[in-house]
C-alpha positions as CSV (number, residue, x, y, z in Angstrom):
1,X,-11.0,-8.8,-42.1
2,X,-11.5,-5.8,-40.0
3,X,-10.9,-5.3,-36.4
4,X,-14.6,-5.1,-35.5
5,X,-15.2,-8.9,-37.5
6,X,-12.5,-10.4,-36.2
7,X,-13.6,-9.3,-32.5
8,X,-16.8,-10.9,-33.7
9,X,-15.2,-13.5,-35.0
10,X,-13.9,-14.4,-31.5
11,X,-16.8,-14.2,-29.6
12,X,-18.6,-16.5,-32.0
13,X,-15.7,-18.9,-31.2
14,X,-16.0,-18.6,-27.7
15,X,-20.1,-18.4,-27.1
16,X,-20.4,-22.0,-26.5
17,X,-17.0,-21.9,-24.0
18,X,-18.6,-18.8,-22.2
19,X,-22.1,-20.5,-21.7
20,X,-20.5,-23.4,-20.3
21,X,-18.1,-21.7,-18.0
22,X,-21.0,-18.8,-17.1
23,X,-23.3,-21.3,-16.6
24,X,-26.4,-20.8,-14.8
25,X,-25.2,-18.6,-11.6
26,X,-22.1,-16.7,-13.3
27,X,-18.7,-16.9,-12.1
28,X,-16.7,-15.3,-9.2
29,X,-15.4,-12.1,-11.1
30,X,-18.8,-11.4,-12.3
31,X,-20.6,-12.7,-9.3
32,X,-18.7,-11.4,-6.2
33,X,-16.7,-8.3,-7.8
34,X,-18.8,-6.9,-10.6
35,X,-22.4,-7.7,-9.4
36,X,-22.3,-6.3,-5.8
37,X,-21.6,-2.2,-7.2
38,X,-23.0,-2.4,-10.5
39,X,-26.7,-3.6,-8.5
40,X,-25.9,-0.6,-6.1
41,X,-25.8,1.7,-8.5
42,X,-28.1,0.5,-10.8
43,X,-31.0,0.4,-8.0
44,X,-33.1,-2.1,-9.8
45,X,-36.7,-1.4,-9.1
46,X,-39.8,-3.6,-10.3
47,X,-41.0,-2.7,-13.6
48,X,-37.7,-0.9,-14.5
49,X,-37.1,-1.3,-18.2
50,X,-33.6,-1.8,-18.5
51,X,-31.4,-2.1,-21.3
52,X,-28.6,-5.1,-21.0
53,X,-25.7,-4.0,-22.9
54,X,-23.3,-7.0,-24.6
55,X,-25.2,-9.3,-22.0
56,X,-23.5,-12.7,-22.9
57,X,-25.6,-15.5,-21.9
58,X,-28.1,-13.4,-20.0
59,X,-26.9,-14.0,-15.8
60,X,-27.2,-10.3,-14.9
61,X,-30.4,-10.3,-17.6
62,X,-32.3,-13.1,-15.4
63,X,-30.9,-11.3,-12.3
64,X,-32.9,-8.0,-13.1
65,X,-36.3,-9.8,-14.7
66,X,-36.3,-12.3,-11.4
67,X,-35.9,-9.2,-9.1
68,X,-39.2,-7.7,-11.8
69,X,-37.2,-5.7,-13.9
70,X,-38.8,-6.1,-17.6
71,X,-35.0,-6.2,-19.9
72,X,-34.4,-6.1,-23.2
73,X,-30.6,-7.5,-23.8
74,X,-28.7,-7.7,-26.6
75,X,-25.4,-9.2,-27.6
76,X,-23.5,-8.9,-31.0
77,X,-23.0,-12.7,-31.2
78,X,-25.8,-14.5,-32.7
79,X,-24.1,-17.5,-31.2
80,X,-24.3,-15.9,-27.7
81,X,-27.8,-14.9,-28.2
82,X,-29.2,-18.3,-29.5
83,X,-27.2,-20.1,-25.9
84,X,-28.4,-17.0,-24.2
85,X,-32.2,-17.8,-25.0
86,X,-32.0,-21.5,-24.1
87,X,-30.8,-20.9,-21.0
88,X,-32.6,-18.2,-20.0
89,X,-36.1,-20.0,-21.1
90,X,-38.2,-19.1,-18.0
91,X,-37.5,-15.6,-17.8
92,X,-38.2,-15.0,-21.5
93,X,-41.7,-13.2,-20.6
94,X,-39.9,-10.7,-19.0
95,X,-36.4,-10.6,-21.2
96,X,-36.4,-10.1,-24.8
97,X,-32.7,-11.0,-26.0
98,X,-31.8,-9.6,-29.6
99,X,-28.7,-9.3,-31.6
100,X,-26.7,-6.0,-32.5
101,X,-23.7,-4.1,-32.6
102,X,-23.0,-1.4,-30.2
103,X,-20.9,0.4,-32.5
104,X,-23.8,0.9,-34.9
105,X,-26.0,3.9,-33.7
106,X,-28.6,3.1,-35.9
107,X,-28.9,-0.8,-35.3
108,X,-29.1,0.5,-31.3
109,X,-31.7,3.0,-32.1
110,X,-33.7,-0.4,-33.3
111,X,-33.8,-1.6,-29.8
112,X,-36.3,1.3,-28.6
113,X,-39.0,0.4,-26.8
114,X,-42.7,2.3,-26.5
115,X,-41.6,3.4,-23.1
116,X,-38.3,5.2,-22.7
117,X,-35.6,2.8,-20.4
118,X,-35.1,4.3,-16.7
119,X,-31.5,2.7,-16.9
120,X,-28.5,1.2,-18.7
121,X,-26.2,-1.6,-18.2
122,X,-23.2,-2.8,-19.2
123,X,-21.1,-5.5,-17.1
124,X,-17.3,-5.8,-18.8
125,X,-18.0,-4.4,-21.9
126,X,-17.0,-1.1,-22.7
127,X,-13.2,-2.5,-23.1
128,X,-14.5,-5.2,-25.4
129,X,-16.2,-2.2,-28.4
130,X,-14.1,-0.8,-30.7
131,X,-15.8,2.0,-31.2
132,X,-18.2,3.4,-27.2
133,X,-19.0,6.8,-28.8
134,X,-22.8,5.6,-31.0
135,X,-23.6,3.7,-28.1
136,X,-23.3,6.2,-25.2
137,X,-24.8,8.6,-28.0
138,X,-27.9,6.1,-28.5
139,X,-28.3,5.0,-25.1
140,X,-28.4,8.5,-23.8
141,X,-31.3,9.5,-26.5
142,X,-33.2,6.1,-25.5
143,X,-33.1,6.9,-21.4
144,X,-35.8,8.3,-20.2
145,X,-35.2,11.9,-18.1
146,X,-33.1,11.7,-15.2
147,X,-32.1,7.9,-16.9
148,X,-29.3,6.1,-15.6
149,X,-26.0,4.2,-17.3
150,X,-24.1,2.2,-15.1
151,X,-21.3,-0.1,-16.1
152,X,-18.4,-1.9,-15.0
153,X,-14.9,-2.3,-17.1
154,X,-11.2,-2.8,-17.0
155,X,-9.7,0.0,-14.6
156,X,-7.4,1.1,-17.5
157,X,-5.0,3.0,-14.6
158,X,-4.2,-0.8,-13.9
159,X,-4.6,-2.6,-17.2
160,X,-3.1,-0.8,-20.2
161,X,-0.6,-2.3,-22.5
162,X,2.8,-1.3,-24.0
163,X,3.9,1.0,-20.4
164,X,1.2,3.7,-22.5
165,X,-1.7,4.8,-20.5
166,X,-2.9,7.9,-22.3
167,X,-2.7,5.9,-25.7
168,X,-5.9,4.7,-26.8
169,X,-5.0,1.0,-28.4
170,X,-5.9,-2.9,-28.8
171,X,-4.7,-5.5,-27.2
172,X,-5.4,-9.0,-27.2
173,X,-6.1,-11.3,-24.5
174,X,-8.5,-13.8,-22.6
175,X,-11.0,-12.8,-20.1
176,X,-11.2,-16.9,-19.0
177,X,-8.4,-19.2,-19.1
178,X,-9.0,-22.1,-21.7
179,X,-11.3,-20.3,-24.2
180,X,-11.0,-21.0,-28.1
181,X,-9.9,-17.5,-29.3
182,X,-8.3,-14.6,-28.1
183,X,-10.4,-11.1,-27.2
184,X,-10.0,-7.9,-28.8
185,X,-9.6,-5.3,-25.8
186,X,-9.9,-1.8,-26.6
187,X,-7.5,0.2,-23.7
188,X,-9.1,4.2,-23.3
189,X,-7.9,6.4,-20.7
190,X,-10.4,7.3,-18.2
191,X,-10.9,10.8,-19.3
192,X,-11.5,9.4,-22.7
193,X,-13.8,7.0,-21.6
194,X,-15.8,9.8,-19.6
195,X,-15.1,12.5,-22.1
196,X,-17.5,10.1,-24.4
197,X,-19.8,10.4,-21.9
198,X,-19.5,13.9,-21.8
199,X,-19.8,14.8,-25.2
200,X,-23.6,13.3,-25.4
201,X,-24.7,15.1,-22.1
202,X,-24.3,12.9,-19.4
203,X,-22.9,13.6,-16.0
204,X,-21.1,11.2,-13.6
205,X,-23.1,10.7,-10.5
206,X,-21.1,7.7,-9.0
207,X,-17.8,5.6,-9.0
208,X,-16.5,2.4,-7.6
209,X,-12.6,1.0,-7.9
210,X,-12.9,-2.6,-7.2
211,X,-9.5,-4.7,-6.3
212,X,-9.3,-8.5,-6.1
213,X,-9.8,-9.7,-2.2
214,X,-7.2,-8.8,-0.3
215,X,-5.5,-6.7,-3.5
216,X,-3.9,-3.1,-2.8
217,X,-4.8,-2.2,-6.2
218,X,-8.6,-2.2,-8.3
219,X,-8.9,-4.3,-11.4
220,X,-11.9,-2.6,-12.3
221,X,-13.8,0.3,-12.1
222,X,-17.9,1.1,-12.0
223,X,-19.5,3.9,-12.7
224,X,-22.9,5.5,-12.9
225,X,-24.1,8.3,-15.4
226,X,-27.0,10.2,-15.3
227,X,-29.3,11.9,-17.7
């Protein structure tokens, strides 16, 4: 078994874990630290169509549809997806949750709608995919012009493993204390992470270091491209 299935593998494990401890409203990490910059950045307008990148069990999905936003939001868990649906039943006019890998370019390209998306999300993800290159390939194709990507991750200054920032590498851990099975985190330095960016045609526009309250140091970073 790969790296990618047994990532998989572990998210399957912990869907039912997540849904429970996400519950309706998220939690504090995602709620108080996450939420605040990504929805400044991301400028959420009615009648945006905005792509929700590893979206879990769809908070920040029902966030954007209850603001108007119409979201298509997709997870690679099929378990995550399923909990994601029930508990996200009265938005489901306005979110359309699918399943796929955003390491495969051309199971991404699948997700294109008739209309171009005017923005990209992803909350805590990027560090969770082995492989960000197809999907910052695919989701700059599948903006419309002047699109926008913002997304939130692990400040890898402040995160890496084995005293070895510049050394791209995985790690295991847990994102919440008490879930089944350990994570797969993939640790990039930042120019790696923007250089991927880069490389498609995007160009940063924005960027947020977020500590814990009353922290001297962030824990993650946010950051906006454009089109």
């Amino acid at each position: 078994m790969n790296n990618i299935d047994k990532g998989l593998e572990a998210w399957e494990l912990n869907a039912e874990f997540w849904d429970k401890e996400m519950g309706d409203h998220s939690n504090y990490f995602h709620r108080d630290l996450v939420r605040p910059h990504t929805e400044k950045l991301l400028e959420i307008k009615p009648d945006d169509l905005i792509l929700d990148i590893a979206c879990g069990n769809g908070n920040f999905s029902e966030y954007m549809a209850k603001i108007g936003a119409r979201v298509i939001a997709f997870d690679y868990s099929s378990k995550m997806i399923e909990l994601a649906k029930k508990r996200r039943s009265e938005v489901l006019d306005r979110v359309e949750f699918k399943v796929c890998d955003a390491t495969e370019y051309q199971q991404l390209l699948s997700l294109k709608q008739q209309h171009s998306f005017d923005k990209a999300v992803a909350n805590m993800a990027i560090m969770d995919i082995s492989d960000i290159k197809p999907l910052f390939k695919a989701v700059y194709e599948m903006l419309s012009d002047n699109g926008t990507f913002v997304f939130a991750t692990h400040h890898p200054c402040f995160t890496y493993p084995n005293k070895d920032y510049f050394t791209s590498c995985i790690d295991k851990g847990f994102a919440i204390e008490g879930q089944p099975a350990l994570q797969n985190y993939y640790h990039r330095s930042i120019s790696e992470i923007l250089h991927s960016a880069f490389d498609v045609g995007f160009v940063l526009d924005s960027f947020y270091e977020v500590p814990f309250k009353n922290k001297k140091t962030p824990i993650i970073m946010v950051i906006r491209l454009c089109k």
